[in-house]
N, C-alpha and C positions, 0 to 999 in steps of 0.2 A: 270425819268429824264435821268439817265444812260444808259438806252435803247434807246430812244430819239437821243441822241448826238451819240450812235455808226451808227446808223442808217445813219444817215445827211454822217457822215466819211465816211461809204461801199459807197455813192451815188457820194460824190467828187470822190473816187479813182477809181469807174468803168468809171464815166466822164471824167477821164486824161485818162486810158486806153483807152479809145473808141477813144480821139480824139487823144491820140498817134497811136492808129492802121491807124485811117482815115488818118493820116498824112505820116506813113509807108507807106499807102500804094497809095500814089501821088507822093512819091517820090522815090521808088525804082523800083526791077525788083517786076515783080507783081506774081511771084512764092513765093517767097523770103518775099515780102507783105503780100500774104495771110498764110504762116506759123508762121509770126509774129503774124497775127490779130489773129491766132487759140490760140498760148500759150499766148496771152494777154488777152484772154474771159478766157482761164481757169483759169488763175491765179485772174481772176475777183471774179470768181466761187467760186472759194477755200477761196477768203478772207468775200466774205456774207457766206458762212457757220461756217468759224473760229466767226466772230462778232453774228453772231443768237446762236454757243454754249456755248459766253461767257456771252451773256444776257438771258440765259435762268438760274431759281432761281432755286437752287437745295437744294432740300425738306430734310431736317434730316428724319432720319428714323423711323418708330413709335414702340418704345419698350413697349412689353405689360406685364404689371406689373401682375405677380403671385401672386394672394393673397388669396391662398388655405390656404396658412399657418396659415396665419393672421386669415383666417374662423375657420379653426381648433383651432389654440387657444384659441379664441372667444368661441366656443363651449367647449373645455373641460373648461375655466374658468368658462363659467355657469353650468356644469356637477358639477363641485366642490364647486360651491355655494349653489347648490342644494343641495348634499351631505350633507355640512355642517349643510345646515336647516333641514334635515331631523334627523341628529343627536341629535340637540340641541332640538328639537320635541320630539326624543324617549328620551333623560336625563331627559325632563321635565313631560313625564308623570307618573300619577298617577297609581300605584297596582290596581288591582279592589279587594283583600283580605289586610288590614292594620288593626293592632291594637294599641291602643296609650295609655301608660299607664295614669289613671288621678289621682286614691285616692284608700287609701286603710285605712281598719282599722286592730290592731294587729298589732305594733312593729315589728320588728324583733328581736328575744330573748327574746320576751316577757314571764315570770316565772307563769307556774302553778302550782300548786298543782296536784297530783294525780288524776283522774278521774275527775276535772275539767272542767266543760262545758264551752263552748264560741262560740262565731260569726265573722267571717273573712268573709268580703266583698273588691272586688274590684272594681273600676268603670272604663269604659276603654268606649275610644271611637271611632268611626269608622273613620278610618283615609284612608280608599281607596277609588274609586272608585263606590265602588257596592253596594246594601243594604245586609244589613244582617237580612235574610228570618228567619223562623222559624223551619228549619233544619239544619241553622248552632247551637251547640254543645259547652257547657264548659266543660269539663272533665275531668277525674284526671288521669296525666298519668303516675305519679313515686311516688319513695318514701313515706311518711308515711301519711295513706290517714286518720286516725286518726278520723274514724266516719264519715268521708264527706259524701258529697251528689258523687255519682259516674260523673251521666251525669244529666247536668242541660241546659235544650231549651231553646233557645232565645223565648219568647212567645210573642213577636211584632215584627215586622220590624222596623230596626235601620235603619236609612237613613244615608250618608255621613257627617261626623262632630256631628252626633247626641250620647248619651254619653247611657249606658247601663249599671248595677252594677250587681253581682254575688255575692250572699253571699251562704257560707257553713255554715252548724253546726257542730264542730267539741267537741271534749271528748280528754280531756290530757291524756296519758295512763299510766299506773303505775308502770311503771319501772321508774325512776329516766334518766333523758341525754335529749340529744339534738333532737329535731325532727323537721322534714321538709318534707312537702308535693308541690305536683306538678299539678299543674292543668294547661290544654291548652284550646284555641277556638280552633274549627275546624269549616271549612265554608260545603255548601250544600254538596260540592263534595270532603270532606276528607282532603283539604288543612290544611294546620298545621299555624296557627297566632300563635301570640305571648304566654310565657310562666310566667304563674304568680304563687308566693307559700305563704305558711304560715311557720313560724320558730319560735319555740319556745323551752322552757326549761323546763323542768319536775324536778322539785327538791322544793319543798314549794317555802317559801317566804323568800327573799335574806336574806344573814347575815348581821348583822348591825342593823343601829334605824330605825323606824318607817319610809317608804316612800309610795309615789307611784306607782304602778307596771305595769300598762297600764292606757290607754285613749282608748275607740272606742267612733264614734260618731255618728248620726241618723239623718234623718229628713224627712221629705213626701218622699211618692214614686217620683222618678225624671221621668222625667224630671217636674218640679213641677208649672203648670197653676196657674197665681193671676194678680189681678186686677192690675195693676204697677200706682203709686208705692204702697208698700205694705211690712210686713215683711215676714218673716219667718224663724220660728224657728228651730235652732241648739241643736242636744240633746246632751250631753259629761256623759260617764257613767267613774267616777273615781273607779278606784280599788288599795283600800288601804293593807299594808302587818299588818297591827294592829291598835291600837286603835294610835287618834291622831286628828290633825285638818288640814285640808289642806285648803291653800289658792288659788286663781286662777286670770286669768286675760285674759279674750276672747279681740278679735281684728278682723274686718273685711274686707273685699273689698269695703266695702262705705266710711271707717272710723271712723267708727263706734267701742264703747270698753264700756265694763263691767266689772266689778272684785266681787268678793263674795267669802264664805268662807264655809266650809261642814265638819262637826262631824262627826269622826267616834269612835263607841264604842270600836268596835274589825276589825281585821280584815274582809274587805268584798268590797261592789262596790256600790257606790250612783250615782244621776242623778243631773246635772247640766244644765240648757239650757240660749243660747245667741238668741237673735232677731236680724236679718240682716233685712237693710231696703233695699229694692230693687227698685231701675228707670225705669230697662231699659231690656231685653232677652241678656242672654250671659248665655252660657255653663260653665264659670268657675267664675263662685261668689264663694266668699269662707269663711270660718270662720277657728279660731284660737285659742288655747286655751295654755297658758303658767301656767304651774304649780311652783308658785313664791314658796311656804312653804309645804311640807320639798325637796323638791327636785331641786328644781330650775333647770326647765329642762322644752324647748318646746317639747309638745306632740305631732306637728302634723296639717297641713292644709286638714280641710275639705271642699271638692269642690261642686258645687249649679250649676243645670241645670237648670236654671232657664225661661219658658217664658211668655212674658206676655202677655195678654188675649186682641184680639183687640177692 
């Protein structure tokens, strides 16, 4: 519209100029005339190009936005997002060598006699990665090996979570003190797992009255296949310091409980066994055995690899 109306203006004011020149030039000298009509077309001239450069729309400039930066950021924010996941990835992965302690029989300071035989078993379970083949190794790597077995073979493949138990035979030696033996896994290729021992005391049977001096416990080879549900039995061998009656009171993972009572003449070790009913496959079913008279003292959770047969 603004364009429009300057336009109409430049056309009235070259039309007064035009017909002031035509009119200069009737009425004066005609030298005089014609140098009039020349600065009256220029000044014509000069005013259509003042009004065409003031209606012509003059364009802002176009600023071109950098946004290298903004890319780069963009990028290293995902470099470090990455990063992070790749972290929380390695935190969260598993060893492919793990061992896990689960049960063991044999106290610690548990008292024998002299030349004393017994059975120290541990059960441990594969807590890494990898299976454990039949060249990874339990062995005895320190302190008093007390008769053991040296090196004893995994003779199945343990799979991941699956449970394994080690027993020695050991002889209490006959000097009177403290003893402790050390026994490790080691995997196919020498890796060093974890370190398990037995501790015990060489000196007869404690001073004092008549007690109990250990608990070890027994039951099928594990991992132990049964029809679910179904029992199976827990053995507990009590080893008493002399004559006497001991009472007892097992407890289990179903909720399950027994109590019963066992003579002894003299010094020695009898058998007591609890029945666990079992539902379901779980690696750690367990029994218990509390020794209420004379000792009043729990002896001890034994653990049940238990699966059931489909």
């Amino acid at each position: 519209m603004k364009e429009k109306k300057g336009i109409r203006m430049l056309l009235v004011a070259v039309m007064l100029l035009v017909a002031l020149a035509c009119t200069v030039s009737m009425g004066g000298d005609e030298e005089d005339s014609e140098s009039l009509k020349l600065q009256l077309t220029l000044q014509a001239l000069q005013m259509t190009q003042a009004v065409s450069s003031n209606n012509q729309q003059v364009q802002p400039p176009v600023v071109q936005q950098d946004t290298s930066q903004d890319d780069e950021d963009e990028d290293k924010d995902e470099d470090e997002d990455k990063d992070e996941d790749e972290d929380e990835e390695e935190e969260d992965e598993t060893p492919c060598n793990s061992s896990k302690f689960v049960s063991e029989t044999i106290k610690d300071g548990t008292v024998y006699d002299p030349g004393d035989t017994f059975e120290k078993t541990w059960t441990l379970r594969n807590a890494g990665d990898c299976d454990w083949n039949e060249d990874y190794e339990f062995v005895f790597e320190e302190g008093d090996r007390m008769g053991g077995e040296k090196t004893i073979k995994v003779n199945t493949v343990i799979e991941p979570n699956e449970t394994i138990t080690f027993k020695v035979n050991l002889t209490a030696p006959d000097d009177p003190g403290d003893y402790t033996g050390v026994w490790r896994l080691k995997s196919d290729d020498g890796e060093k797992l974890g370190k398990y021992w037995v501790k015990i005391n060489v000196g007869g049977a404690p001073a004092g009255p008549f007690a109990v001096t250990s608990v070890t416990f027994s039951s099928a080879a594990q991992p132990i296949h049964i029809d679910c549900p179904d029992d199976v039995k827990v053995t507990a061998k009590i080893t008493s310091s002399g004559a006497g009656t001991v009472t007892y009171d097992w407890t289990d993972c179903e909720g399950g409980s027994s109590s019963g009572s066992v003579t002894f003449d003299s010094a020695g070790t009898k058998s007591v066994s609890h029945n666990v009913n079992i539902g379901w496959t779980d690696p750690f079913h367990w029994a218990n055995i509390y020794i209420d008279n004379p000792n009043h003292q729990d002896f001890g959770t034994y653990y049940l690899d238990v699966v059931c047969n489909p």
